[in-house]
gemmi code that builds the backbone of each chain (N, CA, C; Angstrom):
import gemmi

chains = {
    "A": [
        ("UNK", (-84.206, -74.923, 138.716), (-83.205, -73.994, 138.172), (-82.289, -73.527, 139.306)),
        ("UNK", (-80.943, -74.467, 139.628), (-80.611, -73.838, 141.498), (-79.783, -72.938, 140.686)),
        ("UNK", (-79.152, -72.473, 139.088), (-78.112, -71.849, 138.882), (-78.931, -70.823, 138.484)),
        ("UNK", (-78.791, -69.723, 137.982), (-78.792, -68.675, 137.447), (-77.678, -67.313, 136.797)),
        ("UNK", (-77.914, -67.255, 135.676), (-76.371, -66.367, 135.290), (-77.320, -65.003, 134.649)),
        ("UNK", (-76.385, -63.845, 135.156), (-77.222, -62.631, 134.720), (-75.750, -61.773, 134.724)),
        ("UNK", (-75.773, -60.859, 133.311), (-75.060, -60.199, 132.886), (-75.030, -58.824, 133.988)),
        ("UNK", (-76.072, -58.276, 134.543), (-75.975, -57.311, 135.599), (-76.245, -57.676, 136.687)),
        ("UNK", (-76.839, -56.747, 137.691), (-77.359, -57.028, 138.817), (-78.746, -55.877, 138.769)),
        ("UNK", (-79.033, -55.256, 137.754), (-80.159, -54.755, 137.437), (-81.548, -56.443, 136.678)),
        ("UNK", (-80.158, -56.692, 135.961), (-80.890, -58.437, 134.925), (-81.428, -59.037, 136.418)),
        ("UNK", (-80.547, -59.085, 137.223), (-80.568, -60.331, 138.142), (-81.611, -59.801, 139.054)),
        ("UNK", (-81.746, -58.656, 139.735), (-83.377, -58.076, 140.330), (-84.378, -58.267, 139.334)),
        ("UNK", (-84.329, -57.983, 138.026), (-85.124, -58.043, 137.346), (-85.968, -59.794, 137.368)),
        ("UNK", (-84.814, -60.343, 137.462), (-85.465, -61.928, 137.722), (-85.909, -62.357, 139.151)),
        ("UNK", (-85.857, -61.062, 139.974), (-86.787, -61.833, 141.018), (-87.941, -61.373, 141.132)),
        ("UNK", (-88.933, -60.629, 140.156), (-89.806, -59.677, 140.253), (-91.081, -61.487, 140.322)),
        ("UNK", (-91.498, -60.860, 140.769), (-92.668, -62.405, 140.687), (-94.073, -62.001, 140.870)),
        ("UNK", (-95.143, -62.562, 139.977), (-96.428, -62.408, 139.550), (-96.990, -62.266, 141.155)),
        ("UNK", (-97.803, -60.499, 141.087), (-98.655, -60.215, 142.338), (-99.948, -61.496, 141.798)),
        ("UNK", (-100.199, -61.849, 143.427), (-101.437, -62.713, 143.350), (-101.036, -64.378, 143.079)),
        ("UNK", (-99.656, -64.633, 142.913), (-99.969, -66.203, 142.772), (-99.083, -66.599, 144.447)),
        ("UNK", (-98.962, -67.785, 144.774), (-98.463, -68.512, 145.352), (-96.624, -68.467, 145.527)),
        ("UNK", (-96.329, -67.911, 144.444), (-94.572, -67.721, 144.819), (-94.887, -65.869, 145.192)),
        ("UNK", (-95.310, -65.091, 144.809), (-95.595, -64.104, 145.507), (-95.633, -63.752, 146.928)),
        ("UNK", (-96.680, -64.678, 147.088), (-96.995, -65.181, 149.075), (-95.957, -65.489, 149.398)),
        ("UNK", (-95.004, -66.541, 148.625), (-94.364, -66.753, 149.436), (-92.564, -65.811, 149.464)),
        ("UNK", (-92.791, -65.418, 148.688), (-91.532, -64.467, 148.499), (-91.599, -62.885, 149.557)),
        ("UNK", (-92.802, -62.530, 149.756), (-93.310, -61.755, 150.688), (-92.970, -62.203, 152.236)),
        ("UNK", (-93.434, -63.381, 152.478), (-93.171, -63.865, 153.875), (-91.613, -63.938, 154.001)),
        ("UNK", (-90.391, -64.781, 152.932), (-89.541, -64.877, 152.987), (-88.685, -63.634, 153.184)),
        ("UNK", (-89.135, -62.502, 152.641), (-88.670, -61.214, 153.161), (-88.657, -60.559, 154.339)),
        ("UNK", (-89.526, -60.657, 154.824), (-89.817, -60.213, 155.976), (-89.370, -61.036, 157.280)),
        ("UNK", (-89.536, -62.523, 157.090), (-88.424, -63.434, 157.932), (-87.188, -63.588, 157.365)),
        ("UNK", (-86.754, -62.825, 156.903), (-84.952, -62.492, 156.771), (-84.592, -61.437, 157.463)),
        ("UNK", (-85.568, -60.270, 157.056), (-85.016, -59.013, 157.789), (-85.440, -59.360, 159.293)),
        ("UNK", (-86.055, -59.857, 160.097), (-86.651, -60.229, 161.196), (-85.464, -60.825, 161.534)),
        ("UNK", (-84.846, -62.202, 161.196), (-84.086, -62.985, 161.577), (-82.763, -62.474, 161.343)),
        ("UNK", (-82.254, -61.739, 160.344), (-80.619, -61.453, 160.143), (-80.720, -60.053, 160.343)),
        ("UNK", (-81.523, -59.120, 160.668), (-81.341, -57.737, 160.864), (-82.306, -57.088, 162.027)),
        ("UNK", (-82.853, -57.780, 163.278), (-83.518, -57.285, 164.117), (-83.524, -55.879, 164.231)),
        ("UNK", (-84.613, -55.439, 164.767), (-84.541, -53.873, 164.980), (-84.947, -53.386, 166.421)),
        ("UNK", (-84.259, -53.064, 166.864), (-84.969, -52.370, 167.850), (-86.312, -51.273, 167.538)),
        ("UNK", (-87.335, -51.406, 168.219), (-88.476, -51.050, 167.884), (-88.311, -49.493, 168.347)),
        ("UNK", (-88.171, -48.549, 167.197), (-88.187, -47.221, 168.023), (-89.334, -47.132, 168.803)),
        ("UNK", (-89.364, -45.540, 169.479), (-90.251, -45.024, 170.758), (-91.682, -45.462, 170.052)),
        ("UNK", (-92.386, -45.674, 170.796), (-94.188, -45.948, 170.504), (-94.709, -44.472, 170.266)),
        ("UNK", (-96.000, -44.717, 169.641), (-95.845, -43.407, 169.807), (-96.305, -42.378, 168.282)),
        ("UNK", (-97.237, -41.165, 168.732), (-97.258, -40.774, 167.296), (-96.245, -39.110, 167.214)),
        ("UNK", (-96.033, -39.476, 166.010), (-94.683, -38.008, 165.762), (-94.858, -37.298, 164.289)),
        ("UNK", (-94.827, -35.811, 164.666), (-95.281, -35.023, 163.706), (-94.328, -34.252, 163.175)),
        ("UNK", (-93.892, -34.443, 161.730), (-93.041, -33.684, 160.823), (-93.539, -32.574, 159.703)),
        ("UNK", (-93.061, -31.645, 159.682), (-92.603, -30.656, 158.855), (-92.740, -31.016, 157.505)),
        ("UNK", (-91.791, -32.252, 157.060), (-91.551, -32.370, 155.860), (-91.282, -34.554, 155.909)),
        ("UNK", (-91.157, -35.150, 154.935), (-90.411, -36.096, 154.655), (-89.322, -36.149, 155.025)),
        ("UNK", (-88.042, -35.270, 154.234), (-87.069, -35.552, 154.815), (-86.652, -35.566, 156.345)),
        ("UNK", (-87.840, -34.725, 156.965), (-87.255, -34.572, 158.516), (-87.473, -35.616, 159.029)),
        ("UNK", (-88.668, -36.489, 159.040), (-89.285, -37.916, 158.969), (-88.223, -38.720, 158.473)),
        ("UNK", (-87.807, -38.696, 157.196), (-86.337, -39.421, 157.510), (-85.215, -39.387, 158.030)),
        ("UNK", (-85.067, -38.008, 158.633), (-84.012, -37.879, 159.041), (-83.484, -38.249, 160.603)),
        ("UNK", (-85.116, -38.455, 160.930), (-85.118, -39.375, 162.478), (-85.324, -40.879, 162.354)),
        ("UNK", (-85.537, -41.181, 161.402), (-85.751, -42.538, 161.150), (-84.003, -42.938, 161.295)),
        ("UNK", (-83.359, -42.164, 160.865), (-81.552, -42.439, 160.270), (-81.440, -41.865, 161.634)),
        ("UNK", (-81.480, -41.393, 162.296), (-80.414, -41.215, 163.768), (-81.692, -42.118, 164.791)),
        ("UNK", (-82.962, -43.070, 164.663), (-83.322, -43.755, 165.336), (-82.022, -45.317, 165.086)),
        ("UNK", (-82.008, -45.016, 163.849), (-81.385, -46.315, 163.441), (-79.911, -46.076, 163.711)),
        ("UNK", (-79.207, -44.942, 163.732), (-77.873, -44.840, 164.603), (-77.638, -45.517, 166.162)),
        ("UNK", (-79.102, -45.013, 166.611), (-79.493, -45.348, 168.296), (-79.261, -47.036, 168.194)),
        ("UNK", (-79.813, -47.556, 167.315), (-79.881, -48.747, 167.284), (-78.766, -49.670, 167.275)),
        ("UNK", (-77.803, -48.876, 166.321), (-76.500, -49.469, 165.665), (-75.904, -49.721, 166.996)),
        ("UNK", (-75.242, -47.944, 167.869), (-74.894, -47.702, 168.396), (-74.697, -48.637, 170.038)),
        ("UNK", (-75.706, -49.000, 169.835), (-76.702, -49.352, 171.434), (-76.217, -51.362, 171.444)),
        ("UNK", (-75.912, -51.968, 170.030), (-75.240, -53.257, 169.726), (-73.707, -53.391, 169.791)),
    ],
    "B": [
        ("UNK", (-90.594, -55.119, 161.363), (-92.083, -55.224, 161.060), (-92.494, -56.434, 160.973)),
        ("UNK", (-93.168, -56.118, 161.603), (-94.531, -57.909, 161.399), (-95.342, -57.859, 160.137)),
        ("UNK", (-94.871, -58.694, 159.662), (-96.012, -58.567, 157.969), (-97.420, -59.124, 158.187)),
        ("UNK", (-97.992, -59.815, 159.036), (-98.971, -60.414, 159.406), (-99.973, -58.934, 160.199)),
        ("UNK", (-99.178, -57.823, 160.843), (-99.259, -56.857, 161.059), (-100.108, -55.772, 160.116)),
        ("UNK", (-98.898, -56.090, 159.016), (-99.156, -55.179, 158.322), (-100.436, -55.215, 156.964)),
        ("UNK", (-100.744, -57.030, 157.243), (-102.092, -56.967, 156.650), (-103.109, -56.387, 157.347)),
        ("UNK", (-102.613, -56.703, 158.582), (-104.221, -56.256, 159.657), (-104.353, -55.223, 159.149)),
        ("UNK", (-103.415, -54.060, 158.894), (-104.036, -52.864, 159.066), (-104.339, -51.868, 157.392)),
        ("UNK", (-103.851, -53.109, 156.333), (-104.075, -52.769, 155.124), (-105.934, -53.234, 155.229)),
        ("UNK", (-106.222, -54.608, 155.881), (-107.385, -55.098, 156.006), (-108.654, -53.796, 156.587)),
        ("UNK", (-108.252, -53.203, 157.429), (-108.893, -52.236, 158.771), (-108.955, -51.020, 157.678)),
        ("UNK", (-107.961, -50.643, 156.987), (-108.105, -49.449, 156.292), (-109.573, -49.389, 155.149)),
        ("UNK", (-109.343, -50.716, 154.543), (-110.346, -51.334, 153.907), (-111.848, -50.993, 154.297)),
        ("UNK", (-112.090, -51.945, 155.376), (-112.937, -52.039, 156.503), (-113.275, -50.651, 156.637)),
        ("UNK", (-112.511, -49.678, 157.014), (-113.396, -48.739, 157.452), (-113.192, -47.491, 156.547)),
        ("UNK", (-113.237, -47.968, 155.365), (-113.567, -47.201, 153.893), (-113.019, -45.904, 153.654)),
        ("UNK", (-111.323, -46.065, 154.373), (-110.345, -44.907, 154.542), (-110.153, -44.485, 152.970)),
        ("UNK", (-109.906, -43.544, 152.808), (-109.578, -43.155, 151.719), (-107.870, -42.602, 151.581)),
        ("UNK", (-107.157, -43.576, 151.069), (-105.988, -43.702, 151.317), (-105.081, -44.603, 150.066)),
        ("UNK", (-103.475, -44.454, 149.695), (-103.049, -45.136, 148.602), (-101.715, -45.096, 149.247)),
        ("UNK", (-101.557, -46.520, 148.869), (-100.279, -47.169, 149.808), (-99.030, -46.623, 148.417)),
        ("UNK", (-97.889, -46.344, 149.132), (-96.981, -46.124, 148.130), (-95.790, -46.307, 148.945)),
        ("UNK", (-94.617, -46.086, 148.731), (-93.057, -47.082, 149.078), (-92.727, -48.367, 149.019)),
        ("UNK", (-92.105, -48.923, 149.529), (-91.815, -50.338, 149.291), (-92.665, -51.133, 149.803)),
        ("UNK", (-93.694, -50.978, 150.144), (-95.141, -52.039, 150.293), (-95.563, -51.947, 149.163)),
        ("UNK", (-95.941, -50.795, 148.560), (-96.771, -50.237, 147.157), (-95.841, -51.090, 146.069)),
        ("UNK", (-94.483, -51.508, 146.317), (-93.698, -51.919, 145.176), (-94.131, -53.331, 145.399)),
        ("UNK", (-94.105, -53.763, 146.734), (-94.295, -55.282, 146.961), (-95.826, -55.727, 146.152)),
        ("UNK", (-96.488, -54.906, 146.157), (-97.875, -54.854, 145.379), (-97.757, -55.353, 144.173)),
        ("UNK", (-97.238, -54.596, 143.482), (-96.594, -54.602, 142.144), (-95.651, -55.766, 141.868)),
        ("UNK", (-95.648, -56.544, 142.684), (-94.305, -57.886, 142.637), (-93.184, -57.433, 142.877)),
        ("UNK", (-92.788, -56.227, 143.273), (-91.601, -56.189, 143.408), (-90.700, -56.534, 144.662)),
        ("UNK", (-90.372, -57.627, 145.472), (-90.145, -57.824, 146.641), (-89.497, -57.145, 147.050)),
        ("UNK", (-89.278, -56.265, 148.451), (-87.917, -55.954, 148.934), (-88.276, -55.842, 150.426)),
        ("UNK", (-86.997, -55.936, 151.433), (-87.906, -55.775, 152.847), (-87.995, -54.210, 153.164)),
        ("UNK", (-88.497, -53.551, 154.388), (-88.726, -52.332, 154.455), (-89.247, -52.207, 156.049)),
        ("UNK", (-88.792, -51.334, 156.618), (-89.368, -51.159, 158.232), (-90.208, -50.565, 158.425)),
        ("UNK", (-91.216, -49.873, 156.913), (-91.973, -49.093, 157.350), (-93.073, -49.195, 156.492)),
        ("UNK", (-94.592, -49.002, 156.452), (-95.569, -48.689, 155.866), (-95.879, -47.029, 155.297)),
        ("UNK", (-95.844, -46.998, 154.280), (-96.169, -45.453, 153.426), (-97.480, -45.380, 153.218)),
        ("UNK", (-97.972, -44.118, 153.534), (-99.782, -44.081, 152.949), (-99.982, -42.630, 152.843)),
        ("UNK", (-100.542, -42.348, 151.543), (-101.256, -40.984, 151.934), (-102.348, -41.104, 151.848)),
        ("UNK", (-102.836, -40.054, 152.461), (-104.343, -39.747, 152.954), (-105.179, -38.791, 152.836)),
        ("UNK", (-106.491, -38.533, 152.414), (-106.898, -37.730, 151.955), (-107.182, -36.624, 154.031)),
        ("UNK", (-106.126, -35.224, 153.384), (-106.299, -34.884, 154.921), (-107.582, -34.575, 155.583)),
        ("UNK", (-108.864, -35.211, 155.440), (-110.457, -34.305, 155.491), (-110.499, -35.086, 156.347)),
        ("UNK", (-111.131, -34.192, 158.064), (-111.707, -34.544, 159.030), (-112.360, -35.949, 159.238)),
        ("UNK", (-113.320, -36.357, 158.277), (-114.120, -37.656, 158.723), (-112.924, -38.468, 157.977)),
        ("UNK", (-111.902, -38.448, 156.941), (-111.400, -39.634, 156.226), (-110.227, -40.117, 158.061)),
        ("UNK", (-109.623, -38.512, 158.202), (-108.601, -38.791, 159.170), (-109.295, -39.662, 160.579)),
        ("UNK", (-110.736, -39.491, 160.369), (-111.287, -40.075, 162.123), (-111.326, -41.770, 161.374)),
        ("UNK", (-111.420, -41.563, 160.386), (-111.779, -42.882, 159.952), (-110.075, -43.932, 160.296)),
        ("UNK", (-109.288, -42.884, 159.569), (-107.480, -43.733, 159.811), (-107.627, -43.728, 161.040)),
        ("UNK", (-108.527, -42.982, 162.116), (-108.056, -42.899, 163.135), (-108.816, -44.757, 163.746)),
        ("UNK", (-109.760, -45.417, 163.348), (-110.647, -46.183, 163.786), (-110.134, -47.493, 163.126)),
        ("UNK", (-109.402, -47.499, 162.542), (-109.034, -48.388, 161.391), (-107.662, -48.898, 162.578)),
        ("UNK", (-106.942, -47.409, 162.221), (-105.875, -47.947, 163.565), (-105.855, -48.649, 165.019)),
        ("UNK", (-107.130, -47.979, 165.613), (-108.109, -48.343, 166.979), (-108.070, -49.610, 167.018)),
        ("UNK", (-108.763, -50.106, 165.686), (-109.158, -52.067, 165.521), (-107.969, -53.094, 166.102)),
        ("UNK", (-107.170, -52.115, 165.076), (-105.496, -53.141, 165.679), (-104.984, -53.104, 166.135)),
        ("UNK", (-105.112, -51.701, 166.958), (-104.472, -51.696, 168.451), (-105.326, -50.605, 169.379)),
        ("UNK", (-106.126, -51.716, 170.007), (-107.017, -51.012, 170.591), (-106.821, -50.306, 171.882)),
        ("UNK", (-105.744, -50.912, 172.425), (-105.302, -50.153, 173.678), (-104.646, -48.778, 173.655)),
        ("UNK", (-103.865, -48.285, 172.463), (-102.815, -46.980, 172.865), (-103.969, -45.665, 172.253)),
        ("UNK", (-103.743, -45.206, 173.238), (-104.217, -43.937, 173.046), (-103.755, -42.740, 171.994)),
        ("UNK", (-102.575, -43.663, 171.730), (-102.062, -42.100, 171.031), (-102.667, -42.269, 169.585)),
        ("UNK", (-102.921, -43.029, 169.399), (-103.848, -42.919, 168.078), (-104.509, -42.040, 167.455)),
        ("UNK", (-104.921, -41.192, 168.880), (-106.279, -39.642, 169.398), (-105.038, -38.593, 168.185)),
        ("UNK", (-104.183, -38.692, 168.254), (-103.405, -37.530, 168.363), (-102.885, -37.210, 166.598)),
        ("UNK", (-103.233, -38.204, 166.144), (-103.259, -38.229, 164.600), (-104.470, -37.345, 164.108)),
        ("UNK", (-104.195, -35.867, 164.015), (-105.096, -35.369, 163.179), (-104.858, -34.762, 161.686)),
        ("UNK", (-106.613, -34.449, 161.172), (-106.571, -33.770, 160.034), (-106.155, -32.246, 159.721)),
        ("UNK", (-106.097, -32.069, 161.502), (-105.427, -30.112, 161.210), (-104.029, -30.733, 160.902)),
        ("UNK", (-103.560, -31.504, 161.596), (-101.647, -31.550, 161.390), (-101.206, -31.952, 159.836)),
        ("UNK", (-102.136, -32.815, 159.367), (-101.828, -33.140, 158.143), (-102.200, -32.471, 157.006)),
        ("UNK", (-103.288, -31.622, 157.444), (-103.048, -30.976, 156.114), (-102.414, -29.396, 156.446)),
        ("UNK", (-102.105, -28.830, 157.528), (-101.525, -27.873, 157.765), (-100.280, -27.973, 158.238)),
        ("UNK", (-99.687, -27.826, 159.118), (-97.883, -27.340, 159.300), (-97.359, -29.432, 159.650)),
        ("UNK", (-98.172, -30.056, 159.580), (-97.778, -31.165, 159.715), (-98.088, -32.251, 158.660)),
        ("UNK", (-97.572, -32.576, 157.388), (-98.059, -32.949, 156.740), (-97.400, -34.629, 156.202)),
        ("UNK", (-96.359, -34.676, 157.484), (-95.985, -36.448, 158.054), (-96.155, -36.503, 159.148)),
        ("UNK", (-96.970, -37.831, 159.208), (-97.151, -38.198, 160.861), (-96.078, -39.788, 160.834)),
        ("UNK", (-95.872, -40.259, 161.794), (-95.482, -41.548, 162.013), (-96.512, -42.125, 162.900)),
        ("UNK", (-96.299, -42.964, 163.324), (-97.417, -43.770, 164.465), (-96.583, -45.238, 164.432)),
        ("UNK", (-95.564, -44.842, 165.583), (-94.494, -46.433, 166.088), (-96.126, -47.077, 167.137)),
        ("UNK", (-96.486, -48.191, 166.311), (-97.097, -49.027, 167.135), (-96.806, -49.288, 169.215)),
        ("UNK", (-97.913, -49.451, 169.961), (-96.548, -49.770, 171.209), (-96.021, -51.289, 171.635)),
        ("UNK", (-96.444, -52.108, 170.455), (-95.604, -53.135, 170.477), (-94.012, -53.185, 170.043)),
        ("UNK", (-94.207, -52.341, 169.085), (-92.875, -52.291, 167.863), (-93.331, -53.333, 166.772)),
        ("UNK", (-94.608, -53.858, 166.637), (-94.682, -54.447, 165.307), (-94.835, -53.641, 164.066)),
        ("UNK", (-94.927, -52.925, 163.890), (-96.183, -51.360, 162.793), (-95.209, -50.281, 163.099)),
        ("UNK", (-94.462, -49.700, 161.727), (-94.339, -48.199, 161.436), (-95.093, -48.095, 160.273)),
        ("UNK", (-95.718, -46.613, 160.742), (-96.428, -46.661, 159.702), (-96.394, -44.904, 159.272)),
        ("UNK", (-96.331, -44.104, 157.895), (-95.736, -43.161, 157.478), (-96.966, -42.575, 156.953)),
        ("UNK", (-97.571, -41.604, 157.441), (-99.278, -41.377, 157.107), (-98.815, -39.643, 156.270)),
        ("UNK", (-99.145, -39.669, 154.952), (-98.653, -38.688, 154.397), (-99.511, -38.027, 154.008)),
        ("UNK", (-99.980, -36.064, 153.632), (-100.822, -35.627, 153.105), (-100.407, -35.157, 151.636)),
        ("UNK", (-98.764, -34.988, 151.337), (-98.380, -34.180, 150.143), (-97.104, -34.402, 150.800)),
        ("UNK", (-95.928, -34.641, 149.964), (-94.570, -34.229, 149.510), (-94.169, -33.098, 148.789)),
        ("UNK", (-93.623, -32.238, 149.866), (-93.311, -30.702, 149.408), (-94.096, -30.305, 148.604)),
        ("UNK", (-93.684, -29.410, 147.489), (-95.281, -29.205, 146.530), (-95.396, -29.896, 145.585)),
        ("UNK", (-94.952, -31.159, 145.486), (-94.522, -31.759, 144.251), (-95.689, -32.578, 144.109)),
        ("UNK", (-96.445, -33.323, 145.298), (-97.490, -34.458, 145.210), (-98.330, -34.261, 146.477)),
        ("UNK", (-99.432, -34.080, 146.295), (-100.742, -34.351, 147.270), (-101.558, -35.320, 147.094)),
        ("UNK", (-103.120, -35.900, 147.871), (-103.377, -36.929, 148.097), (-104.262, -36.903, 146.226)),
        ("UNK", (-104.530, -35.607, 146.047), (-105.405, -35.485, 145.159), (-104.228, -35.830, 143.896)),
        ("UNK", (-102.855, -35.829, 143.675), (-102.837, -35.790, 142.785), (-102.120, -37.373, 142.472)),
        ("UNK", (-102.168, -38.193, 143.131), (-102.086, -39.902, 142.983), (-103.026, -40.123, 141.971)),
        ("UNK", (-102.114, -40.654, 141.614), (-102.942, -42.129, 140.464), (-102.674, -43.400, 141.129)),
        ("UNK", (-103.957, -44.217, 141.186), (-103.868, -45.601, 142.246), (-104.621, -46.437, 141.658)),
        ("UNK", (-104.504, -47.520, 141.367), (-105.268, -48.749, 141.204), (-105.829, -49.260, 142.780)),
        ("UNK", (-106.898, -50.205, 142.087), (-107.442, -51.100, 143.666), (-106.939, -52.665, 142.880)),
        ("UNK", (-105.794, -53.155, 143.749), (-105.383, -54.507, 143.531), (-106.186, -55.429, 144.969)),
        ("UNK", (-105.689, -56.764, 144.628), (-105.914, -57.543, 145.713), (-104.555, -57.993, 145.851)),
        ("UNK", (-104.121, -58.137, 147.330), (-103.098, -57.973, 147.765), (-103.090, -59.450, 149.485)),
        ("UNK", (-102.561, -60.250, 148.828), (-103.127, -61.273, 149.899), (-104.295, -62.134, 150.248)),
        ("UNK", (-105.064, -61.841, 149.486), (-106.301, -61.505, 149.540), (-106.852, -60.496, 150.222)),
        ("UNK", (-106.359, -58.859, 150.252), (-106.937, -58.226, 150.789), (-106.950, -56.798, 149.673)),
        ("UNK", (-108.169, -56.344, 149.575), (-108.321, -55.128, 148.331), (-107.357, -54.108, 149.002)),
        ("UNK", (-106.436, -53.414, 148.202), (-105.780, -52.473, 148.542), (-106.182, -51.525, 147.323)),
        ("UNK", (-105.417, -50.095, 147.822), (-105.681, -48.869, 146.852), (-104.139, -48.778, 146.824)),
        ("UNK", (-103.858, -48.841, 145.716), (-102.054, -48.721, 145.742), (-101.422, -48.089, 144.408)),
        ("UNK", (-100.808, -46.743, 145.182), (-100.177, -46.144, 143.676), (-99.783, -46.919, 142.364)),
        ("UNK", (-100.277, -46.530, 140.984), (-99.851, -47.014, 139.910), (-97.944, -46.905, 140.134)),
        ("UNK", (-97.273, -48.450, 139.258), (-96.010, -47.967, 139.110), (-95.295, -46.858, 138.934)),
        ("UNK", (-96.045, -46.506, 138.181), (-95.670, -44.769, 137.033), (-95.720, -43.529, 138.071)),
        ("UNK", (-97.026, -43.821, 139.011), (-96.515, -42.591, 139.981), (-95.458, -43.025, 141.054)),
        ("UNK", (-95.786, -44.360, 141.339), (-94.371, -44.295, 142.296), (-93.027, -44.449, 141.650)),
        ("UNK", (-92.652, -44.497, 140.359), (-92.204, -44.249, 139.522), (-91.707, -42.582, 140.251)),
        ("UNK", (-92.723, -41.877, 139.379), (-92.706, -40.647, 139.027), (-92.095, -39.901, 140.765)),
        ("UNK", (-92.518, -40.704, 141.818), (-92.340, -39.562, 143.579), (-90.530, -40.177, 143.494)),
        ("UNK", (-90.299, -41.432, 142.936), (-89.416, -41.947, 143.932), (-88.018, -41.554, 142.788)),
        ("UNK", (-88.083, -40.837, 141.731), (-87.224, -40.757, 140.699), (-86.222, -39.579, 140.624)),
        ("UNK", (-86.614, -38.494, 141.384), (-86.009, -37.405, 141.911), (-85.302, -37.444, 142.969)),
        ("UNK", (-85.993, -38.290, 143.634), (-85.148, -37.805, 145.418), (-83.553, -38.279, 145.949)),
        ("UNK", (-83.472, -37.876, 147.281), (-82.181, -38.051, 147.026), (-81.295, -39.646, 147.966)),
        ("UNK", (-82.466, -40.264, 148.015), (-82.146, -41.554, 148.510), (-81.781, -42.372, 147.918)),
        ("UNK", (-80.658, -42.695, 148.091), (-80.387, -44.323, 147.380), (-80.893, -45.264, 147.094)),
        ("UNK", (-81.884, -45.392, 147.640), (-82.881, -46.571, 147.859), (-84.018, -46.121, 146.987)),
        ("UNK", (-84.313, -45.092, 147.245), (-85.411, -44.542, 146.130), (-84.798, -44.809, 144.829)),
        ("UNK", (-84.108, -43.995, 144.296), (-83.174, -44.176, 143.370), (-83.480, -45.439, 142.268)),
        ("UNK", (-82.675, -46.260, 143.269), (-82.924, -48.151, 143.283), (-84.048, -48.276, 142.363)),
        ("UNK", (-84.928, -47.839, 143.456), (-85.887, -48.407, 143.444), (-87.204, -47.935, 141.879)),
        ("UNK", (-86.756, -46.886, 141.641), (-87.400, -46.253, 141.229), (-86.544, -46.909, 139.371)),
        ("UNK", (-85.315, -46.456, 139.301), (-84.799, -47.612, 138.090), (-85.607, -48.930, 138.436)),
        ("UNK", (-85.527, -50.096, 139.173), (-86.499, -51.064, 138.927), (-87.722, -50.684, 138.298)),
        ("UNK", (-88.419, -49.737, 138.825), (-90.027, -49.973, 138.316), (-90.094, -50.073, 136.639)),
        ("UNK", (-89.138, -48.656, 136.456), (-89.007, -48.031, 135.340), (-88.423, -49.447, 133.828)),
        ("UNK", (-87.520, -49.965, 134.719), (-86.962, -51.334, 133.823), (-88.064, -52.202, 133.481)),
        ("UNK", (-89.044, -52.601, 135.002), (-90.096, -53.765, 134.988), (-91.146, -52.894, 134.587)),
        ("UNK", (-91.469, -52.509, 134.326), (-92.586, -51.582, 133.526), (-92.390, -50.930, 132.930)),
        ("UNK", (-91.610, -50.738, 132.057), (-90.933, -49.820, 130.279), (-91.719, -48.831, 130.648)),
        ("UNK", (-91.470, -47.789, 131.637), (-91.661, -46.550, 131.702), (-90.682, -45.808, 131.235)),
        ("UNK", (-91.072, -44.727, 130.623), (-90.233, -43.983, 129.727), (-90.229, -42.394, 130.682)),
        ("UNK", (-89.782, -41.660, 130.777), (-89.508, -40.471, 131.560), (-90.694, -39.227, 130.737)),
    ],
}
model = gemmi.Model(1)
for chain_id, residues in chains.items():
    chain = gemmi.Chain(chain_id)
    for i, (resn, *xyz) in enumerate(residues, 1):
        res = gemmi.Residue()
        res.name, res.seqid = resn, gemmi.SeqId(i, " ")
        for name, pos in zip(("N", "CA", "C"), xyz):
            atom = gemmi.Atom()
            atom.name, atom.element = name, gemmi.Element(name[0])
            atom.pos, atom.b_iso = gemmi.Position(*pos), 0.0
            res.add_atom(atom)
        chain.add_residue(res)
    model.add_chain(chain)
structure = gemmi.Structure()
structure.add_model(model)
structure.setup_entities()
């Protein structure tokens, strides 16, 4: 099936959802993770353990680690 | 993130009979839902022996950094109730949670035990990660949270 036609882009996520536990699973898992690896490297923030308040504050260093990152390319 | 990583330490949690339920976009990947993500989500039950236990689980897979020590059960269940723990490779973020504001604690998850790789995980039902990720004010949550709701005819 190399075509696919989908009226949204909610339809079209919806068609990549794939059965936990079989073999296109595995492999749709690995394929994710060697994309973001390969087309979006990250610089590895500080090592290290760090203690928040809340979630959002936890995200809110995650988003100015990832500024550092932008910034720093 | 290293996904090969991030079994080790779904494996180790296992292993050393943490009492813990994976939820964010790993918890979705559970569920089939692919997407990539830089980080591992978990909450944890904040009680002294469960936290020494995250603490030993972590030890396995990276046995050298010390800061591992520094993950406790006073921080998480009192004025600290997110920890992070940046691996010191940079393979592993990992988001060790006791409760989200007052809205969700460890006690009040609903979790299935799937197999996940072949490895048993404890991983929020859709419906609650559904239910954390449907309010907030991330885009990505957002997202994410319409998917579940579409792929699992959850109703509000």
């Amino acid at each position: 099936m190399p075509i696919q036609k989908f009226r949204s882009l909610l339809e079209a996520h919806k068609a990549l959802r794939v059965r936990p536990g079989t073999a296109e699973h595995s492999h749709a898992l690995r394929s994710v993770f060697w994309m973001a690896a390969r087309f979006a490297p990250e610089r590895p923030p500080p090592p290290g353990v760090f203690k928040y308040r809340s979630i959002e504050e936890a995200q809110a260093q995650r988003k100015a680690w990832a500024r550092g990152q932008i910034q720093g390319h | 993130m290293d996904f090969e990583r991030v079994l080790a330490v779904l494996q180790a949690l296992g292993d050393n009979r943490v009492e813990y339920v994976l939820i964010g976009a790993i918890g979705l990947t559970v569920h089939g839902i692919v997407r990539a993500t830089q980080d591992v989500d978990i909450f944890v039950r904040p009680e002294k022996d469960n936290v020494a236990r995250l603490r030993a689980a972590l030890r396995s897979v990276f046995p050298e950094d010390p800061a591992i020590e520094e993950v406790s059960a006073a921080d998480l269940a009192g004025e600290y109730p997110a920890i992070r723990y940046n691996s010191p490779d940079g393979s592993l973020i990992i988001d060790i949670l006791a409760r989200l504001g007052d809205a969700f604690s460890y006690e009040d998850l609903e979790f299935e035990e799937k197999t996940y790789e072949g490895i048993s995980v404890r991983v929020a039902t859709p419906k609650m990660l559904y239910e954390m990720k449907k309010n907030t004010i991330r885009l990505q949550d957002r997202a994410d949270a319409e998917l579940l709701k579409e792929q699992f005819g959850l109703s509000e």
